[in-house]
C-alpha atoms as an extended CHARMM CRD file, in Angstrom:
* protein
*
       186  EXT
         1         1  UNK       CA           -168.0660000000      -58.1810000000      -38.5810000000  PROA      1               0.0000000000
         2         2  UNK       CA           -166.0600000000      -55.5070000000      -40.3760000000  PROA      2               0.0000000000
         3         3  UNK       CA           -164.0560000000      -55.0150000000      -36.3670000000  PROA      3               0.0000000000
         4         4  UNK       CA           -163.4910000000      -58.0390000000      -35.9710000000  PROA      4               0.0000000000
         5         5  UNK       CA           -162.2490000000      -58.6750000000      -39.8570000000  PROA      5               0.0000000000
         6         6  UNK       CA           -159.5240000000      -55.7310000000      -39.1520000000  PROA      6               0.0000000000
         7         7  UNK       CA           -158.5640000000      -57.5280000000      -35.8680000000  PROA      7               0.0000000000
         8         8  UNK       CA           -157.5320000000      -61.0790000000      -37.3350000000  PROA      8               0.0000000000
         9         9  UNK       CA           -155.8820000000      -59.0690000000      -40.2900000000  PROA      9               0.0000000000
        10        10  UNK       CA           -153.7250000000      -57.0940000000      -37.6680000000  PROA      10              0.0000000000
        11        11  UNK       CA           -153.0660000000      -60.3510000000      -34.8590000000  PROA      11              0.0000000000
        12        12  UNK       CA           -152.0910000000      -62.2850000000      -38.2630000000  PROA      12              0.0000000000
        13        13  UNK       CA           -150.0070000000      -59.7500000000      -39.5280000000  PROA      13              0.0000000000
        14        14  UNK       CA           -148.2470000000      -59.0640000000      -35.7760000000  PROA      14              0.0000000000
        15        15  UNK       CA           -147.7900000000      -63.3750000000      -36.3520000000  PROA      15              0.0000000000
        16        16  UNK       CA           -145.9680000000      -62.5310000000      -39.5470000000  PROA      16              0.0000000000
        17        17  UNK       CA           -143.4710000000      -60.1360000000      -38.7220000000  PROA      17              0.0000000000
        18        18  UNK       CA           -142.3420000000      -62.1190000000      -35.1560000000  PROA      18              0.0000000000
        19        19  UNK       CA           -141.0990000000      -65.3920000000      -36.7400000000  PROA      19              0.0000000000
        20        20  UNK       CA           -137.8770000000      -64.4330000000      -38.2440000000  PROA      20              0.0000000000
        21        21  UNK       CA           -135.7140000000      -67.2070000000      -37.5790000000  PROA      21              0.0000000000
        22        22  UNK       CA           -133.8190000000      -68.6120000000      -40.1940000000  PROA      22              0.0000000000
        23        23  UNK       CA           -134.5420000000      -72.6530000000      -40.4800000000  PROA      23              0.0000000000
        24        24  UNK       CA           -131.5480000000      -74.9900000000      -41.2380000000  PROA      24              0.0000000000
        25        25  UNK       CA           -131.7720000000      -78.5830000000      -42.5720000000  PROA      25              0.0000000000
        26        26  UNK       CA           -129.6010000000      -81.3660000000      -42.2880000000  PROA      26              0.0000000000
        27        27  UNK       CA           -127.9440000000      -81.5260000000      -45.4620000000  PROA      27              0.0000000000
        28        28  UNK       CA           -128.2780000000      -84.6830000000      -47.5940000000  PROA      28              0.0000000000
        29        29  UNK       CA           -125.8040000000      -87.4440000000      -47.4420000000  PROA      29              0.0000000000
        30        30  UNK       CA           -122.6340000000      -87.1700000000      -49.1440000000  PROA      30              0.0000000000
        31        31  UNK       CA           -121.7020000000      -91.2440000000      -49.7580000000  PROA      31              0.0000000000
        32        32  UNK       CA           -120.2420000000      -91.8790000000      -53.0390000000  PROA      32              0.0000000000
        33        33  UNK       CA           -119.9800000000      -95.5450000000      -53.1870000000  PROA      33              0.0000000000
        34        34  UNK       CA           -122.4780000000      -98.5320000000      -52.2630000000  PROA      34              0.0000000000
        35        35  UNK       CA           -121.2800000000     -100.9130000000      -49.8600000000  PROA      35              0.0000000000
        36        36  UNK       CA           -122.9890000000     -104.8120000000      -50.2790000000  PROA      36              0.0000000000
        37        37  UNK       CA           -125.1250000000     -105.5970000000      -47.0150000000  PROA      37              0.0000000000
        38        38  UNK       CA           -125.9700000000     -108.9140000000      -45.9590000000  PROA      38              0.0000000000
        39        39  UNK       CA           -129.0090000000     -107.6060000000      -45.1320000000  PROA      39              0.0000000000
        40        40  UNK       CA           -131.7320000000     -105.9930000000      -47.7060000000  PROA      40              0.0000000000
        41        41  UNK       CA           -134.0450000000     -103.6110000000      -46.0630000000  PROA      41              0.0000000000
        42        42  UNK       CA           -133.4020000000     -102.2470000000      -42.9370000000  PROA      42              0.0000000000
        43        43  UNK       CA           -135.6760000000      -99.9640000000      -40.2150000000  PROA      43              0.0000000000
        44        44  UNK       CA           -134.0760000000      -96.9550000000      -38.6450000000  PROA      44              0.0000000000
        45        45  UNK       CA           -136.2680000000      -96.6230000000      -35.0090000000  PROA      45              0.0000000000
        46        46  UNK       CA           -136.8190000000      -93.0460000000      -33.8560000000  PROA      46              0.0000000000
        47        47  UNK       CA           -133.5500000000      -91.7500000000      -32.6480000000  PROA      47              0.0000000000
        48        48  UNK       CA           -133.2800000000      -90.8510000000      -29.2590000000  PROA      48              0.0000000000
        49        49  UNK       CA           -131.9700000000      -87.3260000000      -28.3350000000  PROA      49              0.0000000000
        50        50  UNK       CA           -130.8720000000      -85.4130000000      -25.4010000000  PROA      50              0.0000000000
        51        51  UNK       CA           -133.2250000000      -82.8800000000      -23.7620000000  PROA      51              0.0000000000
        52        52  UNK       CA           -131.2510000000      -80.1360000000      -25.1490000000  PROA      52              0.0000000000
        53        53  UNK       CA           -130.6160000000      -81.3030000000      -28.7910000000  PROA      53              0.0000000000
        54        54  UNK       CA           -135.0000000000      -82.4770000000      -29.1150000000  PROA      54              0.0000000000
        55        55  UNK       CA           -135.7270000000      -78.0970000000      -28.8060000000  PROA      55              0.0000000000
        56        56  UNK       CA           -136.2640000000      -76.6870000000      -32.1280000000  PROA      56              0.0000000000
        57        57  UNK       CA           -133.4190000000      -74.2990000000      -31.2090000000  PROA      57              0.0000000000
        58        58  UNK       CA           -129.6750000000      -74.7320000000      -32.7350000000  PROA      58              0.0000000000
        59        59  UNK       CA           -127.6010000000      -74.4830000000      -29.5580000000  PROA      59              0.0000000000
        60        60  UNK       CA           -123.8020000000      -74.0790000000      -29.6780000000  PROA      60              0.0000000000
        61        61  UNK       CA           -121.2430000000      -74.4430000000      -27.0590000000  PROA      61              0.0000000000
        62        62  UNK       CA           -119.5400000000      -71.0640000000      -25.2660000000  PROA      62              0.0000000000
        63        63  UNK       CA           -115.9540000000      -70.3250000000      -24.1910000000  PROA      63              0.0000000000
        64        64  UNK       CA           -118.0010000000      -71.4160000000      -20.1500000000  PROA      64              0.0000000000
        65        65  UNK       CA           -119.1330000000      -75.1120000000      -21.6520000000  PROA      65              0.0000000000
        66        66  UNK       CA           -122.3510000000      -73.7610000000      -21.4810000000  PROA      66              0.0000000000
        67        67  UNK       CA           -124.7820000000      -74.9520000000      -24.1650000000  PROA      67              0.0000000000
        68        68  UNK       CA           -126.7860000000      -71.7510000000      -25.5500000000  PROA      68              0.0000000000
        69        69  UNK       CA           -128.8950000000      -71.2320000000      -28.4160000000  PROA      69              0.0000000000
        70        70  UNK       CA           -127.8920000000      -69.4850000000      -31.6430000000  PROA      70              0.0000000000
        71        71  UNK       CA           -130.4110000000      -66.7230000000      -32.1810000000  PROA      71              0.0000000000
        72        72  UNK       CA           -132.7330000000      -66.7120000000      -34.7560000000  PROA      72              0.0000000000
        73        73  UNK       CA           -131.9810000000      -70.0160000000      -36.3220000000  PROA      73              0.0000000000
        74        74  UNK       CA           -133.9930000000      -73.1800000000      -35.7000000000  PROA      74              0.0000000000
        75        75  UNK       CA           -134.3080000000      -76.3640000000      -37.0700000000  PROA      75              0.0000000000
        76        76  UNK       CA           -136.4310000000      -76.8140000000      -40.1060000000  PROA      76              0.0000000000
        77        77  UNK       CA           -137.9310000000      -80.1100000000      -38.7760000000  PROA      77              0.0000000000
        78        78  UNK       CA           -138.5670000000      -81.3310000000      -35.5210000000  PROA      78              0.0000000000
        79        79  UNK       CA           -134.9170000000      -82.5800000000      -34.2480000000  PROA      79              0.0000000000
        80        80  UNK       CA           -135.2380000000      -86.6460000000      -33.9270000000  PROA      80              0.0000000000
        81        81  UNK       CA           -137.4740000000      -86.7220000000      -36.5430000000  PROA      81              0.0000000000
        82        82  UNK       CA           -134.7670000000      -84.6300000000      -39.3280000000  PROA      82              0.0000000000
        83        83  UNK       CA           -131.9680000000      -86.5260000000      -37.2670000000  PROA      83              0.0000000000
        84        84  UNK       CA           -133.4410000000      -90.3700000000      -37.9770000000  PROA      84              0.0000000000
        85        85  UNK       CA           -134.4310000000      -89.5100000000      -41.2940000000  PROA      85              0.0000000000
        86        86  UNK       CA           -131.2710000000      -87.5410000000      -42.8090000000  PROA      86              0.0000000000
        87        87  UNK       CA           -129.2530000000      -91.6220000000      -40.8190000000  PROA      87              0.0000000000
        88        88  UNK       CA           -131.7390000000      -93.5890000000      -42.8260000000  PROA      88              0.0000000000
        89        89  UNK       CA           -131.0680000000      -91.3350000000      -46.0090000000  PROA      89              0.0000000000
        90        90  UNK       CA           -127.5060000000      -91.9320000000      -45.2570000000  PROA      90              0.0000000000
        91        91  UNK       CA           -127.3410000000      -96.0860000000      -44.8420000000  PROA      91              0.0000000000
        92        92  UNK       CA           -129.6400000000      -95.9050000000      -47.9390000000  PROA      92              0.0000000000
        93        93  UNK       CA           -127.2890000000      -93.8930000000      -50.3110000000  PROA      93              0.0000000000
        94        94  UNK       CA           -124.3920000000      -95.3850000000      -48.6560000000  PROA      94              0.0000000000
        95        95  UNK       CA           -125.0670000000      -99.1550000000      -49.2530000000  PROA      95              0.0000000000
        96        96  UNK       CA           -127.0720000000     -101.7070000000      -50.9980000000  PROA      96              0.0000000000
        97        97  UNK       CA           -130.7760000000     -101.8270000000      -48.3100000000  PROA      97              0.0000000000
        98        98  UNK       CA           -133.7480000000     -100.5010000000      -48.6540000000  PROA      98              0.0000000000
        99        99  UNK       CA           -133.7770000000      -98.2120000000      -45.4340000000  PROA      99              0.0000000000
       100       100  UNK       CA           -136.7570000000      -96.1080000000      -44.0840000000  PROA      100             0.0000000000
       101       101  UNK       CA           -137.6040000000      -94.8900000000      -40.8040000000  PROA      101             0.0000000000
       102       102  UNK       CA           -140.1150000000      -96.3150000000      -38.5950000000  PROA      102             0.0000000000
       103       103  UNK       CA           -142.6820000000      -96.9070000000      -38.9530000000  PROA      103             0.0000000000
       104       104  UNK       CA           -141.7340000000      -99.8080000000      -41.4040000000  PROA      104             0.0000000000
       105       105  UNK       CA           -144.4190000000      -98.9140000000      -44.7780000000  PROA      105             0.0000000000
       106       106  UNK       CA           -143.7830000000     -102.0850000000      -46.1000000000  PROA      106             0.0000000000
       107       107  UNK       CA           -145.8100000000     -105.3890000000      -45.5090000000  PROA      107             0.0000000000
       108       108  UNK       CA           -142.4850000000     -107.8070000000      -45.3450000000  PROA      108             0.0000000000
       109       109  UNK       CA           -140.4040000000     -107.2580000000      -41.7220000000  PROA      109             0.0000000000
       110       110  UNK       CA           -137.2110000000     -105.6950000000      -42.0720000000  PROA      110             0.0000000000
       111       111  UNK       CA           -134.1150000000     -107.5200000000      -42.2560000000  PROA      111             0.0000000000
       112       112  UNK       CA           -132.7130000000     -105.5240000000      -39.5950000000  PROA      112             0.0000000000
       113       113  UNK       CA           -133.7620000000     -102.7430000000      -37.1610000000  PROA      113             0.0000000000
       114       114  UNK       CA           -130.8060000000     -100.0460000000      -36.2000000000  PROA      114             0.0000000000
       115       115  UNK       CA           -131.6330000000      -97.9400000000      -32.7190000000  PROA      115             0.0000000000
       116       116  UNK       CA           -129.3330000000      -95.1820000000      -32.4010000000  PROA      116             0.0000000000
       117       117  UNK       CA           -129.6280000000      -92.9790000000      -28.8400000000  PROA      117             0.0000000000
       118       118  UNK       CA           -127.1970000000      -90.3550000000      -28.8430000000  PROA      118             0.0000000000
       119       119  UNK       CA           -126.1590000000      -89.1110000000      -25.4800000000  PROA      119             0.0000000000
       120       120  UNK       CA           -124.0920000000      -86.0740000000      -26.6860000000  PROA      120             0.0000000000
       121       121  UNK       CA           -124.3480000000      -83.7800000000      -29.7200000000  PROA      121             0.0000000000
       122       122  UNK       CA           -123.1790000000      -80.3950000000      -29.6680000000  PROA      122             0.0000000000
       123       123  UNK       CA           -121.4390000000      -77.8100000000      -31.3820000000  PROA      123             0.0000000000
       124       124  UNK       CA           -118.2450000000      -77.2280000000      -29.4040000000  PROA      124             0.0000000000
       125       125  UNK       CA           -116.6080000000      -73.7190000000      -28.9110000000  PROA      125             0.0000000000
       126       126  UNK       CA           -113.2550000000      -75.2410000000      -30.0990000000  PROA      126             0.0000000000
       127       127  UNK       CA           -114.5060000000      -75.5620000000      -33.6330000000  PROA      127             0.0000000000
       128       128  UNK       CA           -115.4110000000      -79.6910000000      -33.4440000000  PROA      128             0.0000000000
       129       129  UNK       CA           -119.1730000000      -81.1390000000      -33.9660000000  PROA      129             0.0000000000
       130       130  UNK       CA           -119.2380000000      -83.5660000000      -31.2810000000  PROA      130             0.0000000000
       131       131  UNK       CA           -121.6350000000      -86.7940000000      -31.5100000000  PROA      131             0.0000000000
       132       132  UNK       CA           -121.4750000000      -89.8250000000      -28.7490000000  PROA      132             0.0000000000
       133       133  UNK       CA           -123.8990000000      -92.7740000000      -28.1110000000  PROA      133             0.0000000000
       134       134  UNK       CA           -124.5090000000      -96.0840000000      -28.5830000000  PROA      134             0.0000000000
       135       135  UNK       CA           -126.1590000000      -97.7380000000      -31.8240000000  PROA      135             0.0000000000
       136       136  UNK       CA           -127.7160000000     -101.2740000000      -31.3330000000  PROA      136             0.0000000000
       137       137  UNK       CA           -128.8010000000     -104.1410000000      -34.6090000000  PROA      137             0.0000000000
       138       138  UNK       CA           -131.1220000000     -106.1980000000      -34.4580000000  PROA      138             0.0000000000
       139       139  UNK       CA           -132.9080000000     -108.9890000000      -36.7560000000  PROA      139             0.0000000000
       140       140  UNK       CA           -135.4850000000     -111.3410000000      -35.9590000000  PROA      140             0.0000000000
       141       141  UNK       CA           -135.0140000000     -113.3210000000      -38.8060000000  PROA      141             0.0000000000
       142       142  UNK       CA           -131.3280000000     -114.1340000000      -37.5090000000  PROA      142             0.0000000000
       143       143  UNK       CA           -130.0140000000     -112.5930000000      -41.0490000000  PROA      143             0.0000000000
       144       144  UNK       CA           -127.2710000000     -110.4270000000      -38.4680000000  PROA      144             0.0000000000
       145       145  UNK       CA           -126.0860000000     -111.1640000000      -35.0890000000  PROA      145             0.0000000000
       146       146  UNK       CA           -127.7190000000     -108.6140000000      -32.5840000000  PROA      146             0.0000000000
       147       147  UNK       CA           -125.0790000000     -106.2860000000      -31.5000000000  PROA      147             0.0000000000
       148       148  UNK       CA           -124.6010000000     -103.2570000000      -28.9800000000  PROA      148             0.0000000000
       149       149  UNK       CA           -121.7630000000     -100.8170000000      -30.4110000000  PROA      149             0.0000000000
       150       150  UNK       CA           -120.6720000000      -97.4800000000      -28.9790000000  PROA      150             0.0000000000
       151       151  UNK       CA           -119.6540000000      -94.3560000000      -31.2350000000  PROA      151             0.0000000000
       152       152  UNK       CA           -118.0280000000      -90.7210000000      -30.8300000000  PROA      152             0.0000000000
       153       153  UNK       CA           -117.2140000000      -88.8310000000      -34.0430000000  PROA      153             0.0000000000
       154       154  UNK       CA           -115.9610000000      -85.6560000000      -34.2640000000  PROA      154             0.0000000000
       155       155  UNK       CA           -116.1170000000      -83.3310000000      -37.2710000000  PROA      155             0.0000000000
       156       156  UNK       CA           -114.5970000000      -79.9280000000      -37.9770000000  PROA      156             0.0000000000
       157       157  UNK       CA           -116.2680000000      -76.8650000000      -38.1970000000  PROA      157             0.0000000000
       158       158  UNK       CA           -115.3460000000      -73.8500000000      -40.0820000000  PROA      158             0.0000000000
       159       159  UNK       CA           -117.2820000000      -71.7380000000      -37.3090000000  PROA      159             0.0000000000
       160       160  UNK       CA           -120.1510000000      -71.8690000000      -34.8180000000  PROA      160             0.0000000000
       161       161  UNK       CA           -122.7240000000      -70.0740000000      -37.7340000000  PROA      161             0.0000000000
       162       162  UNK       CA           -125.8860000000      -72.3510000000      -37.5410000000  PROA      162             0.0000000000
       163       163  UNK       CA           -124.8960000000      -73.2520000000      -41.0350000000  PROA      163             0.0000000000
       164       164  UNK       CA           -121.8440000000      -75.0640000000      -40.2540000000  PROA      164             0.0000000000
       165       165  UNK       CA           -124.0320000000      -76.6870000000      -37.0710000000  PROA      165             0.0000000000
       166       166  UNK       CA           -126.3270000000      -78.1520000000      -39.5640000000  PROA      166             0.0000000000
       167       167  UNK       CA           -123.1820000000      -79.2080000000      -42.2420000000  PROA      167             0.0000000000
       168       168  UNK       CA           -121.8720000000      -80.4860000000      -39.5250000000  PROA      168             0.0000000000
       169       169  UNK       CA           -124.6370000000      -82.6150000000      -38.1280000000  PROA      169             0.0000000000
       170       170  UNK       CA           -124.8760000000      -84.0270000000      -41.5240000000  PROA      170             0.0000000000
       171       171  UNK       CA           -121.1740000000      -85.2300000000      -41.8550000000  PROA      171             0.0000000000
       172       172  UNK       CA           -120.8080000000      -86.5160000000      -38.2560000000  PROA      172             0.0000000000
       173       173  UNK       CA           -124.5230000000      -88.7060000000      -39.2440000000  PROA      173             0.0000000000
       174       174  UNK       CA           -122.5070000000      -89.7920000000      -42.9150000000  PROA      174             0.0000000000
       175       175  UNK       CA           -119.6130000000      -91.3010000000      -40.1960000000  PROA      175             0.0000000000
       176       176  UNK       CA           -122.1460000000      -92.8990000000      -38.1790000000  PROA      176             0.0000000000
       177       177  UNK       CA           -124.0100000000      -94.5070000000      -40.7840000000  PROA      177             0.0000000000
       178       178  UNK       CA           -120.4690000000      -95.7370000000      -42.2260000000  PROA      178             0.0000000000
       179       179  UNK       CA           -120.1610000000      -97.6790000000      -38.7920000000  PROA      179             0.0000000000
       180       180  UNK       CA           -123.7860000000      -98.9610000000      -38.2750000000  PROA      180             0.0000000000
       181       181  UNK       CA           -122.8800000000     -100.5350000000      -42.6820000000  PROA      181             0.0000000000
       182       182  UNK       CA           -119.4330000000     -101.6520000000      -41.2460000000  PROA      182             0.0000000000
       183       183  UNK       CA           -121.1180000000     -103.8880000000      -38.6300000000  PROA      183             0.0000000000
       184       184  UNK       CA           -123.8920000000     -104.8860000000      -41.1570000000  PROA      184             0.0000000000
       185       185  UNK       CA           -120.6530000000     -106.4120000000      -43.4270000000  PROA      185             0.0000000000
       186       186  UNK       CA           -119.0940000000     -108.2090000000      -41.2470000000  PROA      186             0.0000000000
């Protein structure tokens, strides 16, 4: 008993001293006025990622194109999950809806469902936070017209430190949840 007490201490301790990578979150949104929806509650599905942005891993662009990971510094949650929530934080402090992620934890149906898939996003070795895809609206109720719209924002970085990644991320997901509100006004 006493052996195998000392073992679990020592594997648990070994545990302990490998994980030293530094988490980053996506910051929190950064909208200072509400814009009026003509919708009230909205549904942000699961964002779809590509393969290389889903790995816990913050991966930034080099001087080849190729997409590498910055060591020691992961995500603090799971990629689509922190990506769909910090959107839905960002339509809800930027306009007028209730927004949550799916699932929907209300009884009443959404107004409107927004589902974002994102082919690129990457930290580019000329300094620029790069984020393309296509965002699609949808209501059954008929309060919106359905609607397929493309996006690609770019942001500035100060520098490639996982830091700015995650900054980054945050403001390029502000400018896309200023275009999924601009199609909800109109």
């Amino acid at each position: 008993m006493h052996k195998t007490l000392i073992i679990l201490l020592a594997l648990a301790s070994l545990t302990a001293c490998g994980d030293k990578k530094a988490r980053f979150e996506i910051p929190a949104p950064t909208a200072a006025t509400e814009a009026r929806l003509r919708v009230s509650s909205i549904e942000v599905r699961d964002v779809s990622l590509p393969a290389y942005a889903s790995a816990s891993e913050i991966v930034v662009e080099d001087a080849a194109g190729a997409l590498r990971p910055v060591p020691k510094a992961i995500w603090a949650d799971d990629p689509a999950r922190g990506v769909t929530g910090a959107l839905a934080r960002s339509l809800e402090a930027a306009s007028t809806a209730n927004v949550a992620a799916e699932p929907w934890p209300l009884n009443t149906e959404p107004q409107a469902r927004v589902q974002v898939r994102i082919d690129q996003m990457s930290a580019r070795a000329d300094g620029s936070f790069y984020l393309e895809g296509q965002f699609a609206i949808s209501s059954a109720s008929g309060a919106v017209s359905d609607s397929l719209n493309r996006f690609a924002i770019s942001v500035p970085m100060a520098d490639l430190a996982p830091a700015s990644v995650a900054g980054a991320t945050g403001a390029a997901l502000d400018q896309l949840a200023a275009k999924i509100i601009a199609t909800l006004k109109g």
